[in-house]
C-alpha positions as a Python dict, from the first residue, in 0.01 Angstrom:
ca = {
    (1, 'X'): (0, 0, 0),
    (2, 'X'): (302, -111, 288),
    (3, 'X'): (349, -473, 351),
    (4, 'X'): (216, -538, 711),
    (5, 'X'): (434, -658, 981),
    (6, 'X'): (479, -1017, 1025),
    (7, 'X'): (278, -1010, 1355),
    (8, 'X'): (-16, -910, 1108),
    (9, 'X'): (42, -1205, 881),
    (10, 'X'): (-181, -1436, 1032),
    (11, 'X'): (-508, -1137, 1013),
    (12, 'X'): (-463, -1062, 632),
    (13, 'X'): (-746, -1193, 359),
    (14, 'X'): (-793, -1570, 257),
    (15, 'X'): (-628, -1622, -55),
    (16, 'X'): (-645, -1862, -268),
    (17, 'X'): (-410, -1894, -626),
    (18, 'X'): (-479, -2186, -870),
    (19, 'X'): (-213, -2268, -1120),
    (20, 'X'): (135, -2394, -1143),
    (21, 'X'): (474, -2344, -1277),
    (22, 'X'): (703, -2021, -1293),
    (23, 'X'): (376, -1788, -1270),
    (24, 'X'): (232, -1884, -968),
    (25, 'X'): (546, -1923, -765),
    (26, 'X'): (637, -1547, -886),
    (27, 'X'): (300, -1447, -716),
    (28, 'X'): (342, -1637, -374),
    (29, 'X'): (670, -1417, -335),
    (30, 'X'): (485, -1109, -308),
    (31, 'X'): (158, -1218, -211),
    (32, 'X'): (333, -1364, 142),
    (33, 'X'): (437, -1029, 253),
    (34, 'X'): (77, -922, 308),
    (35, 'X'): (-55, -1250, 428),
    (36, 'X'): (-19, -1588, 552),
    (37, 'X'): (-347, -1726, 481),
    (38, 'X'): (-235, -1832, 144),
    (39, 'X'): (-327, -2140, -9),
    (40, 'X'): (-147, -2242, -341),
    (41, 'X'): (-400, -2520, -524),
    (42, 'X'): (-108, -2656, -775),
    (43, 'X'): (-174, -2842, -1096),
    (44, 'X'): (32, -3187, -1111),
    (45, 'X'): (22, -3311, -1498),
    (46, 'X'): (396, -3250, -1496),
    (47, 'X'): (613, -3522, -1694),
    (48, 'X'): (893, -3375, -1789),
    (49, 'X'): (1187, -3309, -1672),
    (50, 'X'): (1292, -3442, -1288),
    (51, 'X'): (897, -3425, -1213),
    (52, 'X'): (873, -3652, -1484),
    (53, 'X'): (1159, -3882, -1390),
    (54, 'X'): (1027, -3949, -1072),
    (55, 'X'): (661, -3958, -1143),
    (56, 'X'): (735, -4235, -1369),
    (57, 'X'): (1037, -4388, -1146),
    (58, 'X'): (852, -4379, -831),
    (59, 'X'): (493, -4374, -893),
    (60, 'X'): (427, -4001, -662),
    (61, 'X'): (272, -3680, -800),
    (62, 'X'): (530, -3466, -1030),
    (63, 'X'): (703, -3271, -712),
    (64, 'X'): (820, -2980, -907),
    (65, 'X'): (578, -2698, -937),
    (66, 'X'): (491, -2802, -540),
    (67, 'X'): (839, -2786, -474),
    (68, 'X'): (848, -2405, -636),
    (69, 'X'): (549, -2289, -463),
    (70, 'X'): (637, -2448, -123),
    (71, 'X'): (998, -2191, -193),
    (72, 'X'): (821, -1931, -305),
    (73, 'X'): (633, -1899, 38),
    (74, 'X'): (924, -2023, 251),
    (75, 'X'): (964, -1800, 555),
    (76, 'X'): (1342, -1900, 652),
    (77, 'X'): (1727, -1904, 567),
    (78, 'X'): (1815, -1757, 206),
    (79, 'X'): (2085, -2063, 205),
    (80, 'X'): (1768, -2305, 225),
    (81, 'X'): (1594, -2167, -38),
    (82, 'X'): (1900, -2226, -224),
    (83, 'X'): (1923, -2574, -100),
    (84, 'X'): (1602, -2669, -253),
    (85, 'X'): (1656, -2466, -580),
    (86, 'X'): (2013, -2649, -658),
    (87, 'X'): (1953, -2841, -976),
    (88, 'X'): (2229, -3140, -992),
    (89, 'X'): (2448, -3056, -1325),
    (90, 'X'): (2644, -3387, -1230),
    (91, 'X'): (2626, -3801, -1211),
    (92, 'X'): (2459, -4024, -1422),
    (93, 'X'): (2161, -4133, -1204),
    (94, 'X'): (2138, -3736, -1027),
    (95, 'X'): (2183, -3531, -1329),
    (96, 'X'): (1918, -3299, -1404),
    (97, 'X'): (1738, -3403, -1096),
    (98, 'X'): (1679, -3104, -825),
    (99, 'X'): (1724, -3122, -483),
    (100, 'X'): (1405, -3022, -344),
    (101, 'X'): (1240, -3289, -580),
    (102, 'X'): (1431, -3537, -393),
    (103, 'X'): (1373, -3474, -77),
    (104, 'X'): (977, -3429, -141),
    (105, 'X'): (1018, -3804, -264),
    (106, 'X'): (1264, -3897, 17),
    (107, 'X'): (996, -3740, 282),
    (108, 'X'): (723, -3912, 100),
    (109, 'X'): (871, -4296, 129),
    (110, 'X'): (955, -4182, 500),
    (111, 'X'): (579, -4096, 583),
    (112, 'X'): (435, -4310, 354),
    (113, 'X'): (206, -4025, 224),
    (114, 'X'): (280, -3785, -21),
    (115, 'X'): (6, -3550, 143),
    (116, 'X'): (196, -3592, 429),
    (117, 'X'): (548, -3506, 248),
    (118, 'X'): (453, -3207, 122),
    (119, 'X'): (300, -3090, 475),
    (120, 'X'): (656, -3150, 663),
    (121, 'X'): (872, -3034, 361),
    (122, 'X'): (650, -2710, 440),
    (123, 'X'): (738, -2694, 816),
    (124, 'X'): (1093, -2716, 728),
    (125, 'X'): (1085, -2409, 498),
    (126, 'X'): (868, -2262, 757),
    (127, 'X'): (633, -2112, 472),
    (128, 'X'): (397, -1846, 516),
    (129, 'X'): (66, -2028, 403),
    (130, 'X'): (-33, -2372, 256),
    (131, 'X'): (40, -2581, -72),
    (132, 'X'): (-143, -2815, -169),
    (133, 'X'): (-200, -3067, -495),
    (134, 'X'): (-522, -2995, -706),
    (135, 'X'): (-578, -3372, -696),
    (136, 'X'): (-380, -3667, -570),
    (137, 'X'): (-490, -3856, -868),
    (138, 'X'): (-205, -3939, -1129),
    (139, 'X'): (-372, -3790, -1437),
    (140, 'X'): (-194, -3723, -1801),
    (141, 'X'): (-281, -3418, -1981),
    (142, 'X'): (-412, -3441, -2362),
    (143, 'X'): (-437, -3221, -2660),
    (144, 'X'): (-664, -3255, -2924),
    (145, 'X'): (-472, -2983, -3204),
    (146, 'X'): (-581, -2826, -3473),
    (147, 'X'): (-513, -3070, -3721),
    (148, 'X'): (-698, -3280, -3553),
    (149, 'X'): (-418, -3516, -3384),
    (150, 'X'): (-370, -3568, -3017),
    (151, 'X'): (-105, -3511, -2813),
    (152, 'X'): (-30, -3672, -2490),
    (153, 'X'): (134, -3557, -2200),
    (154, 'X'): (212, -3185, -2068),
    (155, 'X'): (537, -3163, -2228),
    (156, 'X'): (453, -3299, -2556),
    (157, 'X'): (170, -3009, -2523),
    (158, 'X'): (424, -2778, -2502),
    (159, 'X'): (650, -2840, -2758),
    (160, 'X'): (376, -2899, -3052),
    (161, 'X'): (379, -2650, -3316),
    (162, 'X'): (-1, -2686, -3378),
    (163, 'X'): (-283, -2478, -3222),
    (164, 'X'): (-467, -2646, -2908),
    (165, 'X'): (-836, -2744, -2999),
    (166, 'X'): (-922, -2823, -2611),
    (167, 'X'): (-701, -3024, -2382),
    (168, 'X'): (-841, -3263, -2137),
    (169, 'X'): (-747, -3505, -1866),
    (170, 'X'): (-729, -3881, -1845),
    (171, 'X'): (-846, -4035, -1654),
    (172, 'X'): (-1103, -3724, -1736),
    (173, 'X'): (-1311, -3870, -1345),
    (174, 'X'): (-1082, -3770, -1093),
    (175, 'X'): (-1146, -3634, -730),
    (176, 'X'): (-1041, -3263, -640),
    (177, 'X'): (-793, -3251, -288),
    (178, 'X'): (-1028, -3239, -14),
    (179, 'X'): (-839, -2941, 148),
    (180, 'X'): (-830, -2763, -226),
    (181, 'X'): (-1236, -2732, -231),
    (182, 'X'): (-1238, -2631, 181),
    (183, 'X'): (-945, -2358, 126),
    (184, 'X'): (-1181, -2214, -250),
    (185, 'X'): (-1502, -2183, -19),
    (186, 'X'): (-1311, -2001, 256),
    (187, 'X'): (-1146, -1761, 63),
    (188, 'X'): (-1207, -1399, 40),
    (189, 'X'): (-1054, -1383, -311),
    (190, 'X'): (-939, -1690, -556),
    (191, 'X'): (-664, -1611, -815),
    (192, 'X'): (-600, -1809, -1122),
    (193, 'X'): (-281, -1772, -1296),
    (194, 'X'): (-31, -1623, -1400),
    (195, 'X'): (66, -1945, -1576),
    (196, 'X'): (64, -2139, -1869),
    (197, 'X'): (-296, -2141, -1985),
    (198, 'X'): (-331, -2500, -2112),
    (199, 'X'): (-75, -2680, -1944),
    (200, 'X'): (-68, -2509, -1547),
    (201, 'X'): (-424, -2318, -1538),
    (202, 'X'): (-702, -2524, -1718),
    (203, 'X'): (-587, -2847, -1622),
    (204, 'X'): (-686, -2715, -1259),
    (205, 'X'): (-1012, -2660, -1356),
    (206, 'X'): (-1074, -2979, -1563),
    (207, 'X'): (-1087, -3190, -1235),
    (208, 'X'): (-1430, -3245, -1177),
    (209, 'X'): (-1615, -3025, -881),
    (210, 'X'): (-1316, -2795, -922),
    (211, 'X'): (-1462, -2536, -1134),
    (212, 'X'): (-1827, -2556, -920),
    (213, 'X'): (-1611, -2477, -635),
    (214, 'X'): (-1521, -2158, -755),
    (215, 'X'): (-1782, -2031, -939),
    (216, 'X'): (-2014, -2091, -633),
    (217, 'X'): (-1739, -1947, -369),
    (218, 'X'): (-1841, -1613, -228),
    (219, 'X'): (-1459, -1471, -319),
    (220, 'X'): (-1378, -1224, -560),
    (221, 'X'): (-1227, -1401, -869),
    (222, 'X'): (-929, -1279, -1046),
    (223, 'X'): (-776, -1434, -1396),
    (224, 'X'): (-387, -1294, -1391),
    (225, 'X'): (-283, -1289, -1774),
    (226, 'X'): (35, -1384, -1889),
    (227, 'X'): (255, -1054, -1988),
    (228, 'X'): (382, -1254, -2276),
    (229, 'X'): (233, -1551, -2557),
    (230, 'X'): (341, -1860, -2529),
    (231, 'X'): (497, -2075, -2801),
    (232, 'X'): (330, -2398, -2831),
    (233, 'X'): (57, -2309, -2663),
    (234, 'X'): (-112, -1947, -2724),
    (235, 'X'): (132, -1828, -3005),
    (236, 'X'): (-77, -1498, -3149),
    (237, 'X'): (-302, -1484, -2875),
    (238, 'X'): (-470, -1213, -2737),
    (239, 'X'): (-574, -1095, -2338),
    (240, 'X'): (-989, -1135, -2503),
    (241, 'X'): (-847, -1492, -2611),
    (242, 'X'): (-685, -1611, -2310),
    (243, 'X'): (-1018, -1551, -2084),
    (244, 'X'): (-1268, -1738, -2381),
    (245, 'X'): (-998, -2062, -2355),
    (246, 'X'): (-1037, -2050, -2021),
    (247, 'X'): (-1426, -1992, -2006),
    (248, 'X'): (-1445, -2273, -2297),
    (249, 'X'): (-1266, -2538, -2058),
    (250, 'X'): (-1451, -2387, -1723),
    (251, 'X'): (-1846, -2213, -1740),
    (252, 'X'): (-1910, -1867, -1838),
    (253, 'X'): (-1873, -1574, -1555),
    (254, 'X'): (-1650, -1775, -1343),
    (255, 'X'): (-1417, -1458, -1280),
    (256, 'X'): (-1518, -1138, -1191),
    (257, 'X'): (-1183, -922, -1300),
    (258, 'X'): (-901, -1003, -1555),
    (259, 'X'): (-572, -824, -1483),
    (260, 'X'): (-360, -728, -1811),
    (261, 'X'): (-26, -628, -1814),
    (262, 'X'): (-30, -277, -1966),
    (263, 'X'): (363, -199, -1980),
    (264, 'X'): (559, -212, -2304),
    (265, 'X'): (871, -437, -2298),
    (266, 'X'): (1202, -272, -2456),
    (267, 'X'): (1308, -344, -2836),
    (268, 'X'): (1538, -628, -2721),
    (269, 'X'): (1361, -815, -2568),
    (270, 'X'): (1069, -797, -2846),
    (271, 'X'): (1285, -895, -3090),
    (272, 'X'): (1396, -1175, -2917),
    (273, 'X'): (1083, -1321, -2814),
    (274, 'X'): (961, -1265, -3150),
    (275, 'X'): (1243, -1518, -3253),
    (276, 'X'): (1035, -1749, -3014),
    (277, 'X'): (740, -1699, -3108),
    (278, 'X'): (639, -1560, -2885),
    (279, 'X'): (522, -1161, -2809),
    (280, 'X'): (309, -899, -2572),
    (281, 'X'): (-22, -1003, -2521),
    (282, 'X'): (-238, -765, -2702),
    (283, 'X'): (-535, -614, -2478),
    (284, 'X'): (-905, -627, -2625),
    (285, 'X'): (-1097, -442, -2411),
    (286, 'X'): (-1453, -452, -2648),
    (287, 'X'): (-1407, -832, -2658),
    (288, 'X'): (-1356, -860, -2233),
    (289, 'X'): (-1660, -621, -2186),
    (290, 'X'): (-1882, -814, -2382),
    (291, 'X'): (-1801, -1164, -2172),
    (292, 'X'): (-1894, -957, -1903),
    (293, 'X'): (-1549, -913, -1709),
    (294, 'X'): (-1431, -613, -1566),
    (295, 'X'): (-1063, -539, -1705),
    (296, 'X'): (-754, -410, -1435),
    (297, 'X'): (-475, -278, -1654),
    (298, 'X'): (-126, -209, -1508),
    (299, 'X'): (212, -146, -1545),
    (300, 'X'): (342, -485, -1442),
    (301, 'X'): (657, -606, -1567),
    (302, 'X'): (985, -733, -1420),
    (303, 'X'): (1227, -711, -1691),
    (304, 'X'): (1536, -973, -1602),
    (305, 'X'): (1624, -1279, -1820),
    (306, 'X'): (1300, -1318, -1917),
    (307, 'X'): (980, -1113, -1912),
    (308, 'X'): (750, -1200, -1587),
    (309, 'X'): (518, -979, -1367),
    (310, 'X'): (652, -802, -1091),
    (311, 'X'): (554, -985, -788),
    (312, 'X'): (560, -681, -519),
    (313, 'X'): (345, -483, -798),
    (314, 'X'): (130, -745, -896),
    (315, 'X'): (35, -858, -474),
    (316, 'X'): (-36, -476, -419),
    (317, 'X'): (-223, -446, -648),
    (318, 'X'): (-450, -780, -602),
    (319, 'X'): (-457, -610, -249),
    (320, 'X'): (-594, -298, -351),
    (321, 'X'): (-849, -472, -546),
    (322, 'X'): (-951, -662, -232),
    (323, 'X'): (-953, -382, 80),
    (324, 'X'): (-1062, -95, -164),
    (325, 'X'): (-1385, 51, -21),
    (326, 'X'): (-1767, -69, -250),
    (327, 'X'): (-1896, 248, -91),
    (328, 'X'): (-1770, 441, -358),
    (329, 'X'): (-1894, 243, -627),
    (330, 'X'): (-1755, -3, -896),
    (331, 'X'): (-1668, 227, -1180),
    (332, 'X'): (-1465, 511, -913),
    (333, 'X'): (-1331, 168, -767),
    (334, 'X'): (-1152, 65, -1100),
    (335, 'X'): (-1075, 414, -1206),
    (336, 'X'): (-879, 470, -900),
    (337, 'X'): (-649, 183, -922),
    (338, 'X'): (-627, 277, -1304),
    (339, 'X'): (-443, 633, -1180),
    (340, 'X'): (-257, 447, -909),
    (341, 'X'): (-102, 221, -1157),
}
C-alpha cells in the first residue's frame, strides 16, 4: 500500500496510539504519511533524565516523550526537527537538558498552561495530528518486584535487576485528559505500543476510566510488541507474556490483534544484546490463541544502532489491517497479510 498525497491526509482513518518513549515516536513517523487524524495519548511518569529535571525543578508534566511524539509527527523544516532534537552536551545549569524540553517549559510559563504549551509547540512544528498527555495529573510510577520490595519512580523501574510483580500509580485516583477519552471513542482503530511495557504502556492504562475507554470504543485494537526484551523490565519474556502483563494491569479481551515481529536479527547484534540482557522476543502462538487474540506476524525490523520496528513497514501494515475488506472473512483476512509480509 502507497502513502496518499498530502491533500488526502485530512480523509485517512482515526487513529489513536497509546504509549510513550522511543516506540511510539518510531510509529508516528510512518503512521503520518497515511493520515493526519492521529492522536498520540502519551504516558508522563517520566523522572529521569531532563524530563525529570524539570518535572521536579518546575513543577510541569515530564516534557520528553511529548516532545518526541510532537517531532515525530512534525510536518516542517528538517533543520527544526533538529532544533528540538539537540541535546545540550555543555554548561553547568544546560547540560544534559534538550532543547525541545525547554521550550515546552518556556511556552508553558508563557501561556500559563501546559495543555496550552504543548498545543502551540505543535503549531510550530506544524505536525500532522494531535499529542496529547494521558493525564495532567503529576503521578509517580511504582514497582512492587519479585522479592517483594518496591521501587519508586520510572527510572528506578528500569534499572532494577528484579522481576516486576505489578506496577501501579500514586496517586493510584487520577483523572484521564479529557481530549484522550474523546480522541479513544472516535477512533477507527487504537494502537498500544510499541514501548516499554511497564514503564510507557501500562502506566497508560492504570489511570482510571482509561482502560473502559478502550475496551468499550468501537475501534479495532492493536497491541504492537516490542521486537526485542527489555532489561529491567521483561528480561526472558515472551510475545504470550507481554499480552498477559498487559491484560493483568488492564481487563481481559481488551485487544483484538497482537502484532509480533517475525524477522531474525543478525549474529551481532544477538550477541550483543545478549550482553544486555536482553534478546528476540520469542512468539507463542498456542498461548495468544487461547487468550483469545488473533496473532499478525511480520517481518518488521529496522536494523541501525539498535534494533526497532520499521516504521514505513509497521504503518502499512496497521493500514492493511484497517482498509482490508470483512467480506472475505477473518481467517482469508489474516492469511493474506501473512503472504504479503
Amino acid at each position: 500500500m502507497q502513502p496518499p498525497q498530502k491533500n488526502y491526509l485530512k480523509k485517512g482513518p482515526h487513529i489513536v496510539v497509546v504509549g510513550g518513549g522511543t516506540g511510539l515516536s518510531v510509529l508516528l513517523r510512518g503512521l503520518k504519511e497515511y493520515t493526519s487524524n492521529i492522536t498520540a495519548i502519551v504516558s508522563v511518569t517520566d523522572d529521569g533524565g531532563s524530563s525529570g529535571k524539570l518535572r521536579g525543578q518546575l513543577g510541569i508534566l515530564p516534557p520528553g516523550d511529548l516532545r518526541n511524539c510532537l517531532v515525530a509527527l512534525a510536518d516542517t523544516e528538517p533543520a527544526m526537527e533538529k532544533l528540538f532534537s539537540y541535546r545540550f552536551t555543555q554548561g553547568e545549569e544546560l547540560a544534559g537538558h534538550n532543547l525541545g524540553n525547554l521550550l515546552i517549559a518556556a511556552m508553558t510559563d508563557l501561556t500559563g498552561s501546559f495543555e496550552a504549551a504543548i498545543n502551540e509547540v505543535g503549531k510550530v512544528l506544524a505536525i500532522r495530528g494531535k499529542v496529547v498527555p494521558a493525564t495532567y495529573a503529576n503521578l509517580v510510577l511504582g514497582a512492587e518486584l519479585a522479592d517483594g520490595s518496591m521501587a519508586m519512580g520510572e527510572s528506578a523501574i528500569s534499572q532494577s535487576s528484579q522481576r516486576i510483580k505489578r506496577v501501579f500509580l500514586e496517586p493510584a485516583v487520577c483523572e484521564p485528559a479529557l481530549k484522550a477519552i474523546e480522541a479513544i471513542g472516535e477512533a477507527d482503530v487504537i494502537v498500544l505500543g510499541p514501548g516499554s511495557l511497564y514503564t510507557s504502556i501500562i502506566p497508560n492504562l492504570l489511570i482510571p476510566g482509561m482502560r473502559e475507554a478502550i475496551k468499550q470504543a468501537r475501534g479495532l485494537k492493536i497491541y504492537v510488541c516490542n521486537v526485542m526484551t527489555q532489561a529491567g523490565e521483561t528480561k526472558g519474556y515472551t510475545a504470550g507474556d507481554h499480552l498477559a502483563a498487559l491484560y493483568e494491569h488492564s481487563v481481559q479481551g481488551l485487544v483484538d490483534y497482537m502484532i509480533v515481529n517475525s524477522q531474525k536479527i543478525p549474529s551481532h547484534y544477538e550477541k550483543r544484546y545478549a550482553a544486555e540482557g536482553a534478546q528476540l522476543v520469542q512468539i507463542d502462538r498456542e498461548r495468544i490463541a487461547q487468550m483469545g487474540v488473533k496473532l499478525l506476524q511480520m517481518p518488521l525490523i529496522q536494523e541501525n544502532n539498535y534494533i526497532r520496528h520499521n516504521s514505513q513497514k509497521l504503518a502499512a501494515l496497521l493500514l492493511r489491517l484497517i482498509f482490508t475488506p470483512y467480506l472475505f472473512g477473518e481467517r482469508k483476512r489474516l492469511n493474506n497479510l501473512q503472504k504479503e509480509g
